[in-house]
Structure formats: C-alpha cells, structure tokens
ChimeraX commands (.cxc) that place a marker at each C-alpha (Angstrom):
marker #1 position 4.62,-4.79,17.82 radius 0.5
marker #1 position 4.86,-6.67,20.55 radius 0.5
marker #1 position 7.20,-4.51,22.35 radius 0.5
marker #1 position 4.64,-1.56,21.65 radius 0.5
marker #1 position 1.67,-3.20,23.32 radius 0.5
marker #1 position 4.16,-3.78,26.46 radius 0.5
marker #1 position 4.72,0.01,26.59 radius 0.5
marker #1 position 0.76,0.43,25.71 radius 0.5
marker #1 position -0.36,-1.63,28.88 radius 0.5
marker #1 position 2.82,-0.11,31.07 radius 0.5
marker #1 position 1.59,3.38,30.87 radius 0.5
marker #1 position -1.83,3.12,33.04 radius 0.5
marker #1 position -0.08,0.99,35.24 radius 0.5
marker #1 position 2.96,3.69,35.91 radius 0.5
marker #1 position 0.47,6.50,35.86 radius 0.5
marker #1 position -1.50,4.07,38.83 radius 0.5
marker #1 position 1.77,3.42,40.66 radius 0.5
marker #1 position 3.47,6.53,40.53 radius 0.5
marker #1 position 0.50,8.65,41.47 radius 0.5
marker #1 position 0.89,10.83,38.23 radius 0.5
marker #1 position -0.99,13.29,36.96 radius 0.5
marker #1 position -1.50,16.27,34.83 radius 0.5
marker #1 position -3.55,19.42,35.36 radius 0.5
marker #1 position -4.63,21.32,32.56 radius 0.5
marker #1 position -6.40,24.47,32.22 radius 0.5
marker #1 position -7.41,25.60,28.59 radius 0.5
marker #1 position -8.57,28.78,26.85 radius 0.5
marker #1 position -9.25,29.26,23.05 radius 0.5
marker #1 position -5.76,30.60,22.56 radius 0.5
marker #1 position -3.77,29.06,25.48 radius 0.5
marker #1 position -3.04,26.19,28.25 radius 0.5
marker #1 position -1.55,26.25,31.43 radius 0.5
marker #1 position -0.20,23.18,33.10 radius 0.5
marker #1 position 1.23,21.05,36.12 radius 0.5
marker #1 position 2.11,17.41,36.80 radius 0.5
marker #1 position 1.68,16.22,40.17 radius 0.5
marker #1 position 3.06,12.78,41.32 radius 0.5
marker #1 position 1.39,11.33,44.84 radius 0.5
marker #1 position -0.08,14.48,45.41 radius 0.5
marker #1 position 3.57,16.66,44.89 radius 0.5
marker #1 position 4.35,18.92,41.64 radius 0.5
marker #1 position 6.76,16.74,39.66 radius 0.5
marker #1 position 6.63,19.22,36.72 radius 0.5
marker #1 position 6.44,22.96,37.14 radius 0.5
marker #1 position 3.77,25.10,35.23 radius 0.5
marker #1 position 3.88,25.75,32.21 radius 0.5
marker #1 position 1.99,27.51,29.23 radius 0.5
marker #1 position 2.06,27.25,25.83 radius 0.5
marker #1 position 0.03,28.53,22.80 radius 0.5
marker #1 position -3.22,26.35,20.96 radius 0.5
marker #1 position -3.10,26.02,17.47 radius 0.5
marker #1 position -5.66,28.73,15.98 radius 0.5
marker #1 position -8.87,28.09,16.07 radius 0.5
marker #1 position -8.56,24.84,17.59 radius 0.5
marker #1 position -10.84,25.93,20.17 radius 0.5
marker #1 position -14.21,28.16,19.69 radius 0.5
marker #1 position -15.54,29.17,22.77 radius 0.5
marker #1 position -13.97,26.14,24.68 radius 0.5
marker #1 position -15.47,23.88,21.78 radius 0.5
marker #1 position -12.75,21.64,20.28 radius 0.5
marker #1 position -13.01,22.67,16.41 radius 0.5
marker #1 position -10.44,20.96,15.15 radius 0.5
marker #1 position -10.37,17.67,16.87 radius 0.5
marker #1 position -7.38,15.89,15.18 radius 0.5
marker #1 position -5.47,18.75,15.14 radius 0.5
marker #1 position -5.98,19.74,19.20 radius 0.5
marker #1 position -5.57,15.68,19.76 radius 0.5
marker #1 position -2.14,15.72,18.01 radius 0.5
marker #1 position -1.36,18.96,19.18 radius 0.5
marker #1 position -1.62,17.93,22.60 radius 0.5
marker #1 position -0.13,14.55,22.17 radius 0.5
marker #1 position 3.11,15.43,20.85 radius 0.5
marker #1 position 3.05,18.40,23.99 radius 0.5
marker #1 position 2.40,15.71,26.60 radius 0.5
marker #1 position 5.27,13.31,25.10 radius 0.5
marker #1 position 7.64,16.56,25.28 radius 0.5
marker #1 position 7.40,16.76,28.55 radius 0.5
marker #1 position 7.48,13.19,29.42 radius 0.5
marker #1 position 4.04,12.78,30.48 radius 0.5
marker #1 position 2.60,10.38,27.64 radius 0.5
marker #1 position -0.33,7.98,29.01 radius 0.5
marker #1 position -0.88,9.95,32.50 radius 0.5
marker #1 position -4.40,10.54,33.55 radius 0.5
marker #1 position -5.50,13.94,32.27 radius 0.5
marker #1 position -7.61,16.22,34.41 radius 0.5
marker #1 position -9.34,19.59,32.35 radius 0.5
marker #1 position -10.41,22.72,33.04 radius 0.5
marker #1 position -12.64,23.87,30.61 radius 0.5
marker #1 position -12.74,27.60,30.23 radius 0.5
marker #1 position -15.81,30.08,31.55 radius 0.5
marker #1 position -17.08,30.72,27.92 radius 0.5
marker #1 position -17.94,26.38,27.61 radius 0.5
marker #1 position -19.83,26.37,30.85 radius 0.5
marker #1 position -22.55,27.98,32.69 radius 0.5
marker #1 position -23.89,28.03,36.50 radius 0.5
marker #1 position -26.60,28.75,38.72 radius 0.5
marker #1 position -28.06,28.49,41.86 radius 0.5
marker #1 position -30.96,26.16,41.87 radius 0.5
marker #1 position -33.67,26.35,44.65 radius 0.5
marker #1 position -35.50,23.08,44.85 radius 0.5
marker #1 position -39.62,22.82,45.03 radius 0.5
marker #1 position -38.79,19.59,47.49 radius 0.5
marker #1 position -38.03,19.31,50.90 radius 0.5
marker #1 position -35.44,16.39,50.89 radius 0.5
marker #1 position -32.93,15.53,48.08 radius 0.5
marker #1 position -34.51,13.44,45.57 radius 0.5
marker #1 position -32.08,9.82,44.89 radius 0.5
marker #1 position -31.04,11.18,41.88 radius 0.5
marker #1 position -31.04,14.85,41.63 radius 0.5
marker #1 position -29.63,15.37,37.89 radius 0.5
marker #1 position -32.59,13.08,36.70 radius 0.5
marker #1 position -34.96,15.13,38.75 radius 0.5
marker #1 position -33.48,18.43,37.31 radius 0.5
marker #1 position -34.50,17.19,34.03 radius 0.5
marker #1 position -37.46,16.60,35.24 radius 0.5
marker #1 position -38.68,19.72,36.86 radius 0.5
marker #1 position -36.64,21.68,34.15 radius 0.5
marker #1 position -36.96,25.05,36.10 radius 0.5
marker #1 position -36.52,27.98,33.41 radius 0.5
marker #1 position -32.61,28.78,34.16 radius 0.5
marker #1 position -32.21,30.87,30.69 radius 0.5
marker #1 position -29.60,28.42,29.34 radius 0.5
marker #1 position -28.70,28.82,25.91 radius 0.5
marker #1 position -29.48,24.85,25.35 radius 0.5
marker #1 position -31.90,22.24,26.98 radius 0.5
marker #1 position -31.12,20.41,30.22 radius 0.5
marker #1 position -31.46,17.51,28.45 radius 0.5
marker #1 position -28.72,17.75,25.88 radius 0.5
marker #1 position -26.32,19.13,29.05 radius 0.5
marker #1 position -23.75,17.42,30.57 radius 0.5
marker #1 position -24.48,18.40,34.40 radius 0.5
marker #1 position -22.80,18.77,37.57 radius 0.5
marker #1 position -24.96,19.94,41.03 radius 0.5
marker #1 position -23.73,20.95,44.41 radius 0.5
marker #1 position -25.43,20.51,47.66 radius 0.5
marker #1 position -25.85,24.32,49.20 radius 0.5
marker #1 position -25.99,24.61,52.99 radius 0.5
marker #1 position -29.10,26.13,54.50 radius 0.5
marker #1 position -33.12,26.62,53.86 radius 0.5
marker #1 position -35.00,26.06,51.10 radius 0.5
marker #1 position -33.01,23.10,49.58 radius 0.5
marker #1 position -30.35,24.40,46.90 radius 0.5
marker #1 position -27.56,23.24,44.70 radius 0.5
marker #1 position -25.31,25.29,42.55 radius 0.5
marker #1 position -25.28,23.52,38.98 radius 0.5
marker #1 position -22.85,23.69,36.19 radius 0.5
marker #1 position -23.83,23.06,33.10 radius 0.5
marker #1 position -22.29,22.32,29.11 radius 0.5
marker #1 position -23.85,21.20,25.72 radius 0.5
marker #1 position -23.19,17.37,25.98 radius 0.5
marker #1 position -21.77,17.84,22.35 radius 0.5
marker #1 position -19.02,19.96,23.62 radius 0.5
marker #1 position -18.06,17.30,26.32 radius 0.5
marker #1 position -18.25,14.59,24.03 radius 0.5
marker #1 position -15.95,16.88,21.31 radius 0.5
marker #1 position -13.15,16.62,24.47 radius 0.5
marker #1 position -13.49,12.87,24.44 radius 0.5
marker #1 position -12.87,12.82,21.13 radius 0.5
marker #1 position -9.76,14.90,21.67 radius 0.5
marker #1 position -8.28,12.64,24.12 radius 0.5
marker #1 position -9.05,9.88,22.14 radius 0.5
marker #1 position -6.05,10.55,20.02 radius 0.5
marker #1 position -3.59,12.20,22.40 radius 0.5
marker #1 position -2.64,8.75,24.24 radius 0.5
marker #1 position -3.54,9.94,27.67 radius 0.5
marker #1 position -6.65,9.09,29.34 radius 0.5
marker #1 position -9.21,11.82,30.55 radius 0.5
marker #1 position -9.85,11.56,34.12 radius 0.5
marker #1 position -11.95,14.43,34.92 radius 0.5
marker #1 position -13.40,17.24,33.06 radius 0.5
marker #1 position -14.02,20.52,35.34 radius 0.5
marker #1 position -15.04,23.83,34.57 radius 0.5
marker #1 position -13.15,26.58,35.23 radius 0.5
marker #1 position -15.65,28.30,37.57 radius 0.5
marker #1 position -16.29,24.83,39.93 radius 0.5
marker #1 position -11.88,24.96,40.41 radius 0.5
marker #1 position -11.83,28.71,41.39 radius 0.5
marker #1 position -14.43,28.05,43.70 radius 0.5
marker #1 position -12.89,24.99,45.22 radius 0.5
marker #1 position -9.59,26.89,45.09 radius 0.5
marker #1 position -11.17,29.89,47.35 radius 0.5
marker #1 position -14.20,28.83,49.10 radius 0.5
marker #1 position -12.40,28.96,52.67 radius 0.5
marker #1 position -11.49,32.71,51.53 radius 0.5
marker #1 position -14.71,33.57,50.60 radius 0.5
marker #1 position -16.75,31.84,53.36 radius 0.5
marker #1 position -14.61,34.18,55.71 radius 0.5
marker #1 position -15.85,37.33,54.18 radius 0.5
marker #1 position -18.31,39.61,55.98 radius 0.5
marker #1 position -21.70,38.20,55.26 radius 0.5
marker #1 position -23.03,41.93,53.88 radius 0.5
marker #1 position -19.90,41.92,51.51 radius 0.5
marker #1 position -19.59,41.61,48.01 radius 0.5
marker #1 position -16.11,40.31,46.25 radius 0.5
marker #1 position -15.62,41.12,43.04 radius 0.5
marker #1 position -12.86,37.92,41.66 radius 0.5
marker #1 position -10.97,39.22,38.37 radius 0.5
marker #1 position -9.15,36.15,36.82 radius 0.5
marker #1 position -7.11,37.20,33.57 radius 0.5
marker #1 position -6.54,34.85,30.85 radius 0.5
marker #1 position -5.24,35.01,26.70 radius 0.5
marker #1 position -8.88,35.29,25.78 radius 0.5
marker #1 position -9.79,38.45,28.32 radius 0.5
marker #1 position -11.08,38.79,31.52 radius 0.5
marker #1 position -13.79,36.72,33.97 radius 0.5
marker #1 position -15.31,38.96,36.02 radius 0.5
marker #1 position -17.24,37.23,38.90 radius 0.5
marker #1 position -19.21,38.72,41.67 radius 0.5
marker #1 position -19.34,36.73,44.72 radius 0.5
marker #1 position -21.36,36.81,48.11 radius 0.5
marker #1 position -20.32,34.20,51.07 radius 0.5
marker #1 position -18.97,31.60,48.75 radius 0.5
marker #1 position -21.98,31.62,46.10 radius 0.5
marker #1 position -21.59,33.04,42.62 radius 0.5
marker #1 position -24.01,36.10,41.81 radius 0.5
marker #1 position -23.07,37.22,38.30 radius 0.5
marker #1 position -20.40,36.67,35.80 radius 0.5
marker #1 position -19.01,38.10,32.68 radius 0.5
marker #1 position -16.70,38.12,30.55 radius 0.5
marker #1 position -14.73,41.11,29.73 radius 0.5
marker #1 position -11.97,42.47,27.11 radius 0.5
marker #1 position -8.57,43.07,28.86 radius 0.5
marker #1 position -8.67,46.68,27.45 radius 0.5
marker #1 position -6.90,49.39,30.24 radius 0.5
marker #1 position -8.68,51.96,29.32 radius 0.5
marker #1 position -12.39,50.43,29.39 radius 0.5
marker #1 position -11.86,47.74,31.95 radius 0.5
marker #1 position -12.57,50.56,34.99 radius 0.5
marker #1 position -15.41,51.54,33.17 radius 0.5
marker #1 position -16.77,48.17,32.63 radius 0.5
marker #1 position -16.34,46.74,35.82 radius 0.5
marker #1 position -18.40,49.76,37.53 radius 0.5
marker #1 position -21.36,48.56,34.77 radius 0.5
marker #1 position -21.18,45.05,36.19 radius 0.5
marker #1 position -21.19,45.97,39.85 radius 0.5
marker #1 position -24.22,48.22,38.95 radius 0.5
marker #1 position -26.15,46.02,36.81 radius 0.5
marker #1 position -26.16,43.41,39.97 radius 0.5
marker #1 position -27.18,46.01,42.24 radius 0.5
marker #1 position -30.31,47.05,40.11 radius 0.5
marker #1 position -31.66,43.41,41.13 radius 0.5
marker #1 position -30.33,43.02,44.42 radius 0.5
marker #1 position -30.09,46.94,46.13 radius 0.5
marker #1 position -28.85,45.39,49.21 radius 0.5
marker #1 position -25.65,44.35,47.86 radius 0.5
marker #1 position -22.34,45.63,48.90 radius 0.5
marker #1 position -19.17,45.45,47.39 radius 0.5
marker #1 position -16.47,45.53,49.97 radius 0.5
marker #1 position -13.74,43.84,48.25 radius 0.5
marker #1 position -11.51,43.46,44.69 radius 0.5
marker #1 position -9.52,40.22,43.99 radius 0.5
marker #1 position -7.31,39.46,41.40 radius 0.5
marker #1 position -5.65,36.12,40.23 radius 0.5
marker #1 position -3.20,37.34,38.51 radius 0.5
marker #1 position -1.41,41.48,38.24 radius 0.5
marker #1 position -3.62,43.60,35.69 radius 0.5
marker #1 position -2.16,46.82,34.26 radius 0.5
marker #1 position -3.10,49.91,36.30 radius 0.5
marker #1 position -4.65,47.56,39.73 radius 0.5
marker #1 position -4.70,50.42,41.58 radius 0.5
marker #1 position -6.88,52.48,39.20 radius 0.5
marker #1 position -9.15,49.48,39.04 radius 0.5
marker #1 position -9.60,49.42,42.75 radius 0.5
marker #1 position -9.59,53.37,43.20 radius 0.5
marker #1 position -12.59,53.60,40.92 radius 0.5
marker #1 position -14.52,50.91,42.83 radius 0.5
marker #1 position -13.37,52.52,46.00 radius 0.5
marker #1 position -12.36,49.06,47.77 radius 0.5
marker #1 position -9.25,47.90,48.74 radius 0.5
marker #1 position -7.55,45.35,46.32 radius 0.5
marker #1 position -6.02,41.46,46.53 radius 0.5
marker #1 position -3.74,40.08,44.29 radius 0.5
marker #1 position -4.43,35.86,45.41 radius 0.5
marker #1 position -1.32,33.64,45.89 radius 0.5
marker #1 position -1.97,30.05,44.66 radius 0.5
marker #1 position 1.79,29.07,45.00 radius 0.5
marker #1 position 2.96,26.54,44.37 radius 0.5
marker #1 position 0.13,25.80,41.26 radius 0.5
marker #1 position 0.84,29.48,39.92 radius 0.5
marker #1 position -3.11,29.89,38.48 radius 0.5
marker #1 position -5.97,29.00,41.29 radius 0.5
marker #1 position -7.96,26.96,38.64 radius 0.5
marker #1 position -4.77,24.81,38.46 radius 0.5
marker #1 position -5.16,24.90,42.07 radius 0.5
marker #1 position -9.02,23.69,42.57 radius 0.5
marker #1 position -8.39,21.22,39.87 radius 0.5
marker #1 position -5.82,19.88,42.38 radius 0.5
marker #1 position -7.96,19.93,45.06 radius 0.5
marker #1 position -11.41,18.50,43.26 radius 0.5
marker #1 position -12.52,14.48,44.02 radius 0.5
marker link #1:1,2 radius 0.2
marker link #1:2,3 radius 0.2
marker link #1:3,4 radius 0.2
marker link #1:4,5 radius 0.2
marker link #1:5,6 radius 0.2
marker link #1:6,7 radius 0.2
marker link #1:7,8 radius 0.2
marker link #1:8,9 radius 0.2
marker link #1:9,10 radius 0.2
marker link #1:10,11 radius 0.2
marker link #1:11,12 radius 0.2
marker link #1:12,13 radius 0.2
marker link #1:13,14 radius 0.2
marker link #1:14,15 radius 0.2
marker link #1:15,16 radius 0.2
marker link #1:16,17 radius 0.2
marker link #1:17,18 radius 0.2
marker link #1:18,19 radius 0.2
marker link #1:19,20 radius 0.2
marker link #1:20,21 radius 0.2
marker link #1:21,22 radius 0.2
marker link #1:22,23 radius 0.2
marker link #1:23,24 radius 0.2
marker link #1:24,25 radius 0.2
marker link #1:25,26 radius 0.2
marker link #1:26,27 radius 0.2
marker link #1:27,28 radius 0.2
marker link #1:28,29 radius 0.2
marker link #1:29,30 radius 0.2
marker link #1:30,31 radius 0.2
marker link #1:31,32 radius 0.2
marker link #1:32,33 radius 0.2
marker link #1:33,34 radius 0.2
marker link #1:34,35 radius 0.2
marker link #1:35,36 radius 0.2
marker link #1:36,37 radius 0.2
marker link #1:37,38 radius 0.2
marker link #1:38,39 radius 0.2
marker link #1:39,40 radius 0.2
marker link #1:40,41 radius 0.2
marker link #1:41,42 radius 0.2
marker link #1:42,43 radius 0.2
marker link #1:43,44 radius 0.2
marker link #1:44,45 radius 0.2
marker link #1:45,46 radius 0.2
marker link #1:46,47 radius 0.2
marker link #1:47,48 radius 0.2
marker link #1:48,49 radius 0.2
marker link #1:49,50 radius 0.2
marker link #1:50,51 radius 0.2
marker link #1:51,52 radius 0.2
marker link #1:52,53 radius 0.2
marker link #1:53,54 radius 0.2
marker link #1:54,55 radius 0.2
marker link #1:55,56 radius 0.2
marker link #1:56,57 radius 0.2
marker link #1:57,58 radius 0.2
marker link #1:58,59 radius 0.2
marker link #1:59,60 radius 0.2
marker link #1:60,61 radius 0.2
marker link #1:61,62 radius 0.2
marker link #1:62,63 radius 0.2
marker link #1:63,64 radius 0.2
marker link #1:64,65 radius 0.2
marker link #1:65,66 radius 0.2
marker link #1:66,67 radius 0.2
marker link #1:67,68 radius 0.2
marker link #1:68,69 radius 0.2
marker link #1:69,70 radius 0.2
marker link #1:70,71 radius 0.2
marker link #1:71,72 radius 0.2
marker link #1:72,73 radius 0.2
marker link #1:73,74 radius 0.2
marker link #1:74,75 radius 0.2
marker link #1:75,76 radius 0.2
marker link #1:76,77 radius 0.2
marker link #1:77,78 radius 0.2
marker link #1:78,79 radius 0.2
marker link #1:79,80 radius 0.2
marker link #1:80,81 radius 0.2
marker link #1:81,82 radius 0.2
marker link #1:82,83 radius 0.2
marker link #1:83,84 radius 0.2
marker link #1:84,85 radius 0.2
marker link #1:85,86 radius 0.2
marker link #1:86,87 radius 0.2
marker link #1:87,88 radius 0.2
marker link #1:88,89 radius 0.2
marker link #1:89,90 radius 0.2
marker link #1:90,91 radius 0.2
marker link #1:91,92 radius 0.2
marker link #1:92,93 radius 0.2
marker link #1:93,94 radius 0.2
marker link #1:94,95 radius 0.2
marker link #1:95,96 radius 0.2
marker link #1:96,97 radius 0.2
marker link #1:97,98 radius 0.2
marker link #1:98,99 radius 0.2
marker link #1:99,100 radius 0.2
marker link #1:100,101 radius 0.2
marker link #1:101,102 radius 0.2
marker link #1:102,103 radius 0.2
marker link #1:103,104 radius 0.2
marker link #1:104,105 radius 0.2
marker link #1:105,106 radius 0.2
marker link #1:106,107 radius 0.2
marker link #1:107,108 radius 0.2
marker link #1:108,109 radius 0.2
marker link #1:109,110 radius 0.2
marker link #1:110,111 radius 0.2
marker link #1:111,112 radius 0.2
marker link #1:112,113 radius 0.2
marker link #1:113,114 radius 0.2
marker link #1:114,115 radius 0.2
marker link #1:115,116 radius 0.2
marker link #1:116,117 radius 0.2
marker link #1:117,118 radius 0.2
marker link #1:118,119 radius 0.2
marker link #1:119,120 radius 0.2
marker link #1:120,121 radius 0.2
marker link #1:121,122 radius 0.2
marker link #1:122,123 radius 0.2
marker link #1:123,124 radius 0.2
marker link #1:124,125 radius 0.2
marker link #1:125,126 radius 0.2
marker link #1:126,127 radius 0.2
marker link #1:127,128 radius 0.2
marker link #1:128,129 radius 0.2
marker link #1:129,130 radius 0.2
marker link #1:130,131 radius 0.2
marker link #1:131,132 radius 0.2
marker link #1:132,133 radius 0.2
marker link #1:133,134 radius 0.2
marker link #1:134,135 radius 0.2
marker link #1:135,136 radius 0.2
marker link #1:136,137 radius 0.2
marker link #1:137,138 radius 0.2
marker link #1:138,139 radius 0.2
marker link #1:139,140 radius 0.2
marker link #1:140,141 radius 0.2
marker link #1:141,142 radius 0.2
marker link #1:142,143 radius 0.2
marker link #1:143,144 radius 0.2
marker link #1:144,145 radius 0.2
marker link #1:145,146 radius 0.2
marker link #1:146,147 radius 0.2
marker link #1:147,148 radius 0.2
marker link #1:148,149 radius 0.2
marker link #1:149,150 radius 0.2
marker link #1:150,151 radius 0.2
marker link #1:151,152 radius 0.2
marker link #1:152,153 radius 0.2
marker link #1:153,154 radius 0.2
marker link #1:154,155 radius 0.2
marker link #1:155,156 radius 0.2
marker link #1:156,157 radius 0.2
marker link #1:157,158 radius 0.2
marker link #1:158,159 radius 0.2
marker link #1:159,160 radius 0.2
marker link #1:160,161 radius 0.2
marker link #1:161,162 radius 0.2
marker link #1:162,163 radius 0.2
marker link #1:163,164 radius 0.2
marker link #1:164,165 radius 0.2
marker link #1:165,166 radius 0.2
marker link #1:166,167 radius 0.2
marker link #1:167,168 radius 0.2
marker link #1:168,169 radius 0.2
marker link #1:169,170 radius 0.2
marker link #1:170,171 radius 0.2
marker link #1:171,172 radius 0.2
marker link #1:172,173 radius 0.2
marker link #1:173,174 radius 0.2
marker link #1:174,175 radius 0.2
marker link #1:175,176 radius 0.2
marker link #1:176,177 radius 0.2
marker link #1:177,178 radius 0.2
marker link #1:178,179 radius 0.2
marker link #1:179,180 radius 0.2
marker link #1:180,181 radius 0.2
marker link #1:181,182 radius 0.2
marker link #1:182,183 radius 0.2
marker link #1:183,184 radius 0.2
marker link #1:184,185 radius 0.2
marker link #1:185,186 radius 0.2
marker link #1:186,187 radius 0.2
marker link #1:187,188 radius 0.2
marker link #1:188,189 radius 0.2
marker link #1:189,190 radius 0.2
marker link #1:190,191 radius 0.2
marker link #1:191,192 radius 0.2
marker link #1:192,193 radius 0.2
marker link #1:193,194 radius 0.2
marker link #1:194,195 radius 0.2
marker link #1:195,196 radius 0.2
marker link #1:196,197 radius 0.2
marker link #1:197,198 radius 0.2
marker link #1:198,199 radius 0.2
marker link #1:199,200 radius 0.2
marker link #1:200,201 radius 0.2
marker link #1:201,202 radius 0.2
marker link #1:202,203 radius 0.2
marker link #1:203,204 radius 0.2
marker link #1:204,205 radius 0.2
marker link #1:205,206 radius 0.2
marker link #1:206,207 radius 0.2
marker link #1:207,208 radius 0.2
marker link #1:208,209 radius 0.2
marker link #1:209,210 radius 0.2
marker link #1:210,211 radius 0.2
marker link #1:211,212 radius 0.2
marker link #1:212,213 radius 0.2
marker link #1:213,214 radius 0.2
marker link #1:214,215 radius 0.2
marker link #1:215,216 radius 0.2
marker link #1:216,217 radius 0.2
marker link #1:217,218 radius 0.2
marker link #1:218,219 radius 0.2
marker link #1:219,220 radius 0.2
marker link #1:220,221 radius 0.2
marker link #1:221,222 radius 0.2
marker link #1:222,223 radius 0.2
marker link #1:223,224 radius 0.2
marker link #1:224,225 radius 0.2
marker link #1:225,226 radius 0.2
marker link #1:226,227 radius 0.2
marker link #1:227,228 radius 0.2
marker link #1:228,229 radius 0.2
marker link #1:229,230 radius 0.2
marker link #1:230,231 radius 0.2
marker link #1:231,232 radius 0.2
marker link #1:232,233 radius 0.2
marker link #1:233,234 radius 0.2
marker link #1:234,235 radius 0.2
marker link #1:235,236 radius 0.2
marker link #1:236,237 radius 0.2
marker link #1:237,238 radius 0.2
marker link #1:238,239 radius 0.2
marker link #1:239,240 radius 0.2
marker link #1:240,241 radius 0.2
marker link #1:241,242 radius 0.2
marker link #1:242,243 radius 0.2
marker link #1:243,244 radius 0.2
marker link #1:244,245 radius 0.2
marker link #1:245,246 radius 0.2
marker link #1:246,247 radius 0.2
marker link #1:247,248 radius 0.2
marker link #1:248,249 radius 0.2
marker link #1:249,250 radius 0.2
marker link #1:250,251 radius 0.2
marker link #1:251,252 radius 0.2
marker link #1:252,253 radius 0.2
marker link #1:253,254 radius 0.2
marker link #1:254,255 radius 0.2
marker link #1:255,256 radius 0.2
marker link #1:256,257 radius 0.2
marker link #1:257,258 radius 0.2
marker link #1:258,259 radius 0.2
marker link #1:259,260 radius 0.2
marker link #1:260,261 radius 0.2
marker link #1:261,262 radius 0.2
marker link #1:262,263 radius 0.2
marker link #1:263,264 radius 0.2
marker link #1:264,265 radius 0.2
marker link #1:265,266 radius 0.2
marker link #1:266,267 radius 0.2
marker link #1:267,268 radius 0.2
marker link #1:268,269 radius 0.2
marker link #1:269,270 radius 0.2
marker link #1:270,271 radius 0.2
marker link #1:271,272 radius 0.2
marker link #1:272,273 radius 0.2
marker link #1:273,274 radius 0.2
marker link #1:274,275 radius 0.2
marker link #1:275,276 radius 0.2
marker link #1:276,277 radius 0.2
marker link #1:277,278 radius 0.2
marker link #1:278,279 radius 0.2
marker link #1:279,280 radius 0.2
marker link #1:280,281 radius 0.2
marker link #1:281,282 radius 0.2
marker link #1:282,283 radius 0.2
marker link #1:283,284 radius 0.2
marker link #1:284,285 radius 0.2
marker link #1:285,286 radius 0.2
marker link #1:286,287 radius 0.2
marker link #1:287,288 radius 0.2
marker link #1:288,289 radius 0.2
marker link #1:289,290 radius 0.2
view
C-alpha cells in the first residue's frame, strides 16, 4: 500500500517534469492519439476502436466501461497518470457567431451571455451549457462561442475519473481545426468561400468557411455516390441566405474516395491539408490550444 501511494503521488509529478502529455481526439466509434513530451511527439499516432455504444453523439453512455476502456489503453502505451487533453467530436458541440448589443466587453462575458440570452437556436439553454467565447476582430463587438450540455461535460469528468489520468482540457473538435488552420484561412481571398471536409469513423463534417469564421456546418454520411450530391445542397442552402457568397476553394483533411469528382462537381480546385507530424489537424489545434 504504501508503495502504491508512492507511485500514486509520482505520476503528476513525472507528467509535471517531463512535460508529458496526451492528445486525444474521439468519435462515437473511434480515437486518434499522440503523446507529446516538452512540446515534441514522444509517441506516434495512433487509433484504435471504442467499445460500442460507449459514446452517443459524443455523450459518454457507458461511463465505467469508456473509463476502463481507456485506462487499460493509456497503461498500454505507457502513458498512465499524464494530463489528458480531449477533443470532443462535432456532433457534442455547437458554435456561433455572436454580435454583442454593447460597445466594450463586459468583465465577464459568459455571465453576460446568460444574461442577454440572444435566441442562437440551440437545442438546450445557455444556462445548462458549458461555454467557451472568442474575441472576433473588427466592428460591432463579436465572439465566436462554442457551446455543450453541461451534462455531457460533466459525463467526461466522470470518465476520467476512473481512467487514472487527469483531464486537462476539454476542446471541441471545431475550436482545434480552427486553431489548426486559421493562418490558412485568414490568407484566403476575402470574397472566397472554403469548403473544409474532415472525414472521420462516424462520417463526414462538412464546414463552410469565410476569412477564418465558420458559416455553416453539417454533418454528412461518407457515402461516394451521394456525397457530390450533398455537398452541392450545402453550398446552396448557404447561398440562399447569403447570395454574395463564393466558393472558391475545397479542402480536405484527410483522402476521400473519388476527390477529384468531389471537386469537379463544385468546379474548384481541391487541397488535401498536411498536419505532419500530428497526422489529423484536430490533433494538431489541440497541440497548439492554451
């Protein structure tokens, strides 16, 4: 016993000394990871499949069972008791761009949020969210916020409650590719459009972009033979509200069957994104994120 509470208090302390950490990015059927130590990948990615149904859209639904699960997969690759940071997938998490009735930042803007509580057609209340905001450069004042049921968050705490390493940050998977690719997609033409494809085991995030600010989003089946189809729909449905919008480019995070096709039908030319040495840009953001 006594030599267990010396390894118990040793592991924080060798997590703090060596710099370590792992970077995990989930999905309700699988999770990619890295290790970094002082800022360096000590452990290459990897993947590896969740226990079914473990995870409903992003919500843990069987907490001991994802706890264990991802326990024993941290011990097998030697990275028991190092700080833990989490992607959480699209499907958990929703954003928007917020434009404030104030003309300087109030002291503390997630309080005022609440208290304005501007109709953002949420599927739940500000008040039961677990929030994150943004400052937005230019006129009027505006934030992008990021938003999950508190309940959710509070089901990951749980989880990491019984795998033995401590939960230092908890991002969603929209705020990483952003962080990842904001200097890309600051440098696009300011009358241009990017349309962001990032695969995953559960389908396909489709995300419009316009000078670094998210415009629409959804999520989309990983289906050949529709995607074309389906990705014209989206492109269209954001053009009924905003006619001025251009698409001018296609980016992908990671190869898609029949690219080209995809890129033919929206008649703009096509990017597959490198995020070497992470392998995944939300592995990437999650790197770069304070």
């Amino acid at each position: 016993m006594v030599l267990a509470g010396v390894r118990e208090a040793w592991q924080p302390l060798r997590s703090q000394w060596l710099g370590e950490r792992v970077l995990l990015a989930v999905d309700d059927r699988a999770l990619q990871a890295v290790a970094l130590r002082r800022g360096a990948i000590s452990t290459p990615f990897w993947e590896s499949m969740l226990p079914a149904q473990a995870l409903v859209d992003g919500r843990p639904a069987l907490v001991d069972t994802l706890g264990d699960f991802l326990g024993d997969l941290l011990l097998s690759q030697g990275l028991m008791g190092q700080a833990v940071r989490l992607a959480l997938p699209p499907q958990a998490c929703h954003w928007r761009v917020v434009v404030w009735p104030l003309q300087e930042w109030p002291d503390d803007p997630r309080e005022a949020l609440r208290t304005i509580d501007p109709d953002l057609r949420l599927p739940f209340a500000l008040a039961d969210a677990a929030i994150d905001l943004q400052p937005l450069p230019g006129e009027p004042l505006r934030s992008l916020l990021v938003a999950a049921p508190r309940d959710l968050v509070e089901a990951w705490l749980a989880v990491f409650a019984i795998t033995g390493s401590p939960l230092e940050r908890l991002l969603p998977a929209q705020v990483c590719l952003r962080q990842a690719l904001l200097p890309a997609l600051q440098a696009t033409p300011a009358d241009g459009g990017v349309l962001l494809l990032h695969p995953s085991a559960d389908g396909c995030t489709a995300l419009l972009w316009r000078q670094g600010l998210p415009l629409y989003e959804r999520q989309l089946a990983l289906d050949a033979s529709q995607l074309p189809h389906a990705l014209e729909q989206c492109v269209a449905f954001y053009r009924s509200r905003d006619p001025g919008f251009s698409l001018s480019q296609l980016w992908l995070t990671a190869p898609l069957p029949a690219q080209d096709q995809l890129a033919a039908t929206l008649g703009v030319p096509l990017e597959l994104l490198d995020s070497a040495p992470y392998a995944s840009p939300v592995l990437q953001g999650l790197a770069q994120g304070q």
